[in-house]
C-alpha positions as CSV (number, residue, x, y, z in Angstrom):
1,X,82.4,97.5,-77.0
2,X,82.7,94.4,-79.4
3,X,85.5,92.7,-81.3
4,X,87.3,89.3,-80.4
5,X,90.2,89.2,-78.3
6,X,92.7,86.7,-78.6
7,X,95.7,87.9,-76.8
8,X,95.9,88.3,-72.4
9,X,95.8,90.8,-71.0
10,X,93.5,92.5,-72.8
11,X,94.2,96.1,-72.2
12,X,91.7,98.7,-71.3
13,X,89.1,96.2,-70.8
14,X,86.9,94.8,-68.0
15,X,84.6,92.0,-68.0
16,X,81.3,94.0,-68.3
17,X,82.5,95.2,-71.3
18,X,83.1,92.3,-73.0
19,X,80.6,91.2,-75.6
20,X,77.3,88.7,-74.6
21,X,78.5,85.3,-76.3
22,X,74.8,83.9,-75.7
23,X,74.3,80.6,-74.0
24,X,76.6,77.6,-73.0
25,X,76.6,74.9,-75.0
26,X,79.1,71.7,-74.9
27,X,81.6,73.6,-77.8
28,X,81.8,76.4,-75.2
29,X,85.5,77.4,-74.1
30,X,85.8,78.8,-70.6
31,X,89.1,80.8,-69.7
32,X,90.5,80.3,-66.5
33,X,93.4,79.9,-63.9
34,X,95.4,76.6,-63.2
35,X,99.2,76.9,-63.0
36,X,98.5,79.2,-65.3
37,X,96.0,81.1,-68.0
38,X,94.2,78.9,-70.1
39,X,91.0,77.7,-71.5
40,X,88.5,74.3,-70.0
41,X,85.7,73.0,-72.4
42,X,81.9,73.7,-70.5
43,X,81.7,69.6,-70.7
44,X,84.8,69.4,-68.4
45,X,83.3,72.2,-66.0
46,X,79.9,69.8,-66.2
47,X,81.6,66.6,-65.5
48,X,83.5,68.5,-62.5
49,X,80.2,69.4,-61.2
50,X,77.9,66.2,-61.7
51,X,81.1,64.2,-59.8
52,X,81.9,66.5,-57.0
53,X,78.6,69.2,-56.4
54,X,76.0,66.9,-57.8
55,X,76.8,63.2,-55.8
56,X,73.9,61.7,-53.5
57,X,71.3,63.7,-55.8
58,X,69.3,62.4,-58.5
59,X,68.3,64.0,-61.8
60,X,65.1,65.3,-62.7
61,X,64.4,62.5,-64.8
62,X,66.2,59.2,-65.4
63,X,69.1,58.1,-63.0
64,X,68.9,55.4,-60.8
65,X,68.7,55.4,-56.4
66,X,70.6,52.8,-54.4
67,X,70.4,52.6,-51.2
68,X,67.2,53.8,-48.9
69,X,65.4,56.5,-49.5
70,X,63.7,58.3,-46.7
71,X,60.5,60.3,-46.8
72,X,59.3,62.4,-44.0
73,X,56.0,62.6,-44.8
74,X,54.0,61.4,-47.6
75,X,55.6,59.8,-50.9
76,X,54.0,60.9,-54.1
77,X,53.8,58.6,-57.6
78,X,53.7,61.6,-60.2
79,X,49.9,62.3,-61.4
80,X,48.1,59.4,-60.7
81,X,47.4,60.7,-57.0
82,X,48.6,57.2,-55.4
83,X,50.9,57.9,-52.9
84,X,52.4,56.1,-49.3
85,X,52.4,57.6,-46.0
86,X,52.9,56.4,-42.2
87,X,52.3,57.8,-39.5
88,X,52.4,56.4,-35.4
89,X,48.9,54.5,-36.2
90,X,48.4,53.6,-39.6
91,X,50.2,53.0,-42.7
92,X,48.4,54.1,-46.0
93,X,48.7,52.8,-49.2
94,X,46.1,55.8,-51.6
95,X,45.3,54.1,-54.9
96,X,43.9,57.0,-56.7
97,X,42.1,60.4,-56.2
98,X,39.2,58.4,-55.4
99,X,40.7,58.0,-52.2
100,X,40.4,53.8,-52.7
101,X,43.2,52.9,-50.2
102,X,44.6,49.9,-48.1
103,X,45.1,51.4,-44.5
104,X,46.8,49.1,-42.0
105,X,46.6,49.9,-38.3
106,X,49.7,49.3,-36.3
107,X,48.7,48.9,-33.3
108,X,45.9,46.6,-33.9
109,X,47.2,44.8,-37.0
110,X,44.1,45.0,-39.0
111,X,44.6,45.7,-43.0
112,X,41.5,47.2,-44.4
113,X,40.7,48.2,-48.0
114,X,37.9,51.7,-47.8
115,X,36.1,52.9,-50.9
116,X,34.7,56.1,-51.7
117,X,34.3,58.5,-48.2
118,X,36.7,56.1,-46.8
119,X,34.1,53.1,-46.0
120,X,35.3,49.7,-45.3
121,X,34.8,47.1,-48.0
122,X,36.7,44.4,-46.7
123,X,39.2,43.6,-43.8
124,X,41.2,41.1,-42.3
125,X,42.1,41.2,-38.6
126,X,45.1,39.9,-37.0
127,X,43.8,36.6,-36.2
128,X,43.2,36.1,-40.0
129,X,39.5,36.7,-39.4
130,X,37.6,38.2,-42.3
131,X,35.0,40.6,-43.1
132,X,33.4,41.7,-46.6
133,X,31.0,44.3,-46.7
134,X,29.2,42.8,-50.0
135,X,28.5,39.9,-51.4
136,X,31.5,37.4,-51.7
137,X,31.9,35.1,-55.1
138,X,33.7,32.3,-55.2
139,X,34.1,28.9,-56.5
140,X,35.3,27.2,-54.2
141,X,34.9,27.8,-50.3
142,X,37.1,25.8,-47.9
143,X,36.6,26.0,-44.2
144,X,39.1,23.4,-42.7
145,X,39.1,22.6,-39.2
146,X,35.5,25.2,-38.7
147,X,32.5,26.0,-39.7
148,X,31.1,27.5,-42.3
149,X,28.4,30.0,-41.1
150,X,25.5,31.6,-42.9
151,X,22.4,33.6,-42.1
152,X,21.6,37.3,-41.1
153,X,22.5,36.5,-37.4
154,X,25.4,34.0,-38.4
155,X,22.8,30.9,-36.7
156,X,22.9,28.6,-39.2
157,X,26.4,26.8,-40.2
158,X,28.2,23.6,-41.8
159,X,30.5,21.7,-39.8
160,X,32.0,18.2,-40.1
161,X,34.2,16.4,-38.1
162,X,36.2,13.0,-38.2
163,X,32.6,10.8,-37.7
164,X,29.9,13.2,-38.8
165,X,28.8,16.1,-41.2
166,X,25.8,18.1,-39.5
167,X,24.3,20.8,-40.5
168,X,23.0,23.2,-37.9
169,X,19.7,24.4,-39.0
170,X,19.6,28.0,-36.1
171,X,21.2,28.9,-33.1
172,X,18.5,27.0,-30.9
173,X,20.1,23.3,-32.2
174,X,17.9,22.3,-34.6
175,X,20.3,19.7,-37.0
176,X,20.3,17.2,-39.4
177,X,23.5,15.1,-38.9
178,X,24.9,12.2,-41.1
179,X,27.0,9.6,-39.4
180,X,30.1,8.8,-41.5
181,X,30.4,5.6,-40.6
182,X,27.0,4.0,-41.2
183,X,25.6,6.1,-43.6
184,X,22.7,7.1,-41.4
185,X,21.3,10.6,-41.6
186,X,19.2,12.1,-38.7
187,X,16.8,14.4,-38.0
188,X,17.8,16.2,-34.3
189,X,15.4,18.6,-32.9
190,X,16.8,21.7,-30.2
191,X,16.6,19.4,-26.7
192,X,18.7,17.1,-29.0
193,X,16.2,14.3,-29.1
194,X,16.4,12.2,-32.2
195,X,13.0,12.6,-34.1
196,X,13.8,10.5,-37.1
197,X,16.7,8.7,-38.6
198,X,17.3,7.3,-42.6
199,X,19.9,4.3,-42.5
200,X,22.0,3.3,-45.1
201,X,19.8,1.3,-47.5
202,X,16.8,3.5,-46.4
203,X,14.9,2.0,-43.2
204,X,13.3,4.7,-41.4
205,X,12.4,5.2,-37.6
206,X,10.6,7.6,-36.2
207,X,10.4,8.5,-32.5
208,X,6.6,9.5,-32.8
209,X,3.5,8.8,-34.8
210,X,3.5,8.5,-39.1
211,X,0.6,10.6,-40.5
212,X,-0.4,11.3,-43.8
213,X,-2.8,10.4,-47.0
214,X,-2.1,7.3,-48.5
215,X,0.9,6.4,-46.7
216,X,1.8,2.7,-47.4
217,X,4.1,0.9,-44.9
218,X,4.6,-2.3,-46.8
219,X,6.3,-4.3,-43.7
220,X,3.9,-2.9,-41.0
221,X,1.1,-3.7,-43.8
222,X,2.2,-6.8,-44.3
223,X,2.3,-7.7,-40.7
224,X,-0.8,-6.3,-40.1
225,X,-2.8,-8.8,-43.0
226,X,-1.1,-11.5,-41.1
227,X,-2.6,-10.9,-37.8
228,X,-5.7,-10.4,-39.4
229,X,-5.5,-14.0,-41.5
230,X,-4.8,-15.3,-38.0
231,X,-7.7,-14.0,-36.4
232,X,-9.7,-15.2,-39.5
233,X,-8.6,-18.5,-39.5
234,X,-9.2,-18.9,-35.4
235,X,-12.4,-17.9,-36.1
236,X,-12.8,-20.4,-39.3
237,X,-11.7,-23.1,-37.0
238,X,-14.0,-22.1,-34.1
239,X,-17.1,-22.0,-36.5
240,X,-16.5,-25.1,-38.1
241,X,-15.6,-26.9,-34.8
242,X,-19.3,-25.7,-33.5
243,X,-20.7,-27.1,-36.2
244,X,-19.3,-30.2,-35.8
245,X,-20.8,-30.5,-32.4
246,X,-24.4,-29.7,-33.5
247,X,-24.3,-31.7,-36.3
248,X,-23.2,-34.6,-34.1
249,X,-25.9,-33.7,-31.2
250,X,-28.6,-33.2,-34.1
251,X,-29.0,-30.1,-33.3
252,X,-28.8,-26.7,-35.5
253,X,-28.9,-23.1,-35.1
C-alpha cells in the first residue's frame, strides 16, 4: 500500500502497511501523543535523548570527561599499544608494542625502565640509589657529600672532604691524598704509611731510598761538594803543616 496520508485517523490502515520513508535525518517529522496528536522534529527526539538517556556517557569521538575516570583493568591509548595498568604490586606504564615500559613496584618503591624481553636498563631505588645497565654519558657528574666510585668491583673512588681531596687507588687503601690547606699532595700506601709527599712549592720527601739513572739532587749535591771541599782543605792544611816541620827540621820525605 502507498500514498500520503495527511488526515488521523487513517482508516483501514495499520502501521506495517504504511510506506518505508527511508532513513532519519534532522528534516524528519515524527507523529506522536502529548495532550494530544501531533508531530516532534527527529532533532527534538535527539536532543531528548543526548540530555536524559545519554548523560554520564561520552561520544565515540570528541566530548570532553570531568571528573575521575575509573578503569578496572588496563587503560588503552588507541593504536600506539601504550597503555596503563596497576595491579597489588606494580604499576605499569607500556610505551609501545615493544614492550619498553616504566614498571614501579609498590611495595618496594623501585621505578625501573625494561627494554626488549622486559630487561632492566636502568633503576632507581627508594633511597634514590641508581643503577644503569650501560654506559652512562654525561657532562657533568656531581657527587655531593659521597664518593664517586669506579672500577669493575666499585674499589676505586673520589672523595673529598672539608680538608682533603684523595683519591682511593683499590679497596686495599692504596691513596694519593692532597691536603687543602697546604697544598701538599701524598703518596699513602695500604698500612697507611706515608711513602712520599710533594709540598706546595715542590720539596719532596721520601720515606725510603731515591734510585734511578742520572738523578740530580741539587741541595743534597750541593751539600755533599761541601763536605768534600772540607775534607780537602783539612787535608791541604795537614800536608802543608808537615811540611813545615820537615822543612824546619831539614829533613824531607
Amino acid at each position: 500500500m502507498s500514498g500520503s496520508y495527511t488526515g488521523f485517523p487513517i482508516a483501514n490502515v495499520n502501521i506495517p502497511s504504511l510506506p518505508d520513508l527511508g532513513g532519519v535525518t534532522d528534516a524528519t517529522m515524527l507523529v506522536g501523543e502529548r495532550a494530544g496528536t501531533g508531530r516532534f522534529a527527529a532533532t527534538g527526539l535527539r536532543d531528548y535523548v543526548m540530555t536524559t538517556v545519554a548523560v554520564g556517557y561520552l561520544p565515540l569521538s570528541g566530548g570532553s570527561l570531568t571528573g575521575n575516570l575509573s578503569v578496572s583493568d588496563t587503560l588503552f591509548f588507541g593504536a600506539s599499544s601504550m597503555s596503563l595498568s596497576t595491579g597489588p604490586d606494580y604499576s605499569i606504564w607500556t610505551l609501545d608494542s615493544g614492550n619498553y615500559d616504566l614498571i614501579y613496584g609498590r611495595h618496594t618503591g623501585v621505578l625501573q625502565y625494561r627494554g626488549l624481553g622486559g630487561v632492566g636498563l636502568w633503576s632507581v631505588d627508594a633511597s634514590g640509589n641508581n643503577t644503569v645497565a650501560g654506559n652512562l654519558t654525561t657532562n657533568n657528574a656531581y657527587a655531593r657529600g659521597g664518593r664517586y666510585y669506579f672500577g669493575s668491583d666499585d674499589g676505586a673512588f673520589l672523595s673529598r672532604d672539608s680538608g682533603s681531596t684523595t683519591l682511593e687507588l683499590d679497596t686495599s687503601g692504596w691513596a694519593l691524598n692532597w691536603n687543602r690547606s697546604s697544598g701538599a699532595l701524598a703518596f699513602v700506601n695500604n698500612a697507611g704509611l706515608t711513602l712520599f709527599v710533594v709540598d706546595a712549592v715542590g720539596n719532596g720527601t721520601f720515606h725510603g731510598t731515591v734510585h734511578g739513572t742520572n738523578v740530580v739532587l741539587l741541595e743534597a749535591r750541593i751539600e755533599e761538594l761541601q763536605a768534600q771541599v772540607a775534607d780537602l782543605q783539612e787535608t791541604l792544611t795537614a800536608r802543608i803543616a808537615a811540611l813545615e816541620t820537615q822543612m824546619g827540621t831539614g829533613t824531607a820525605d
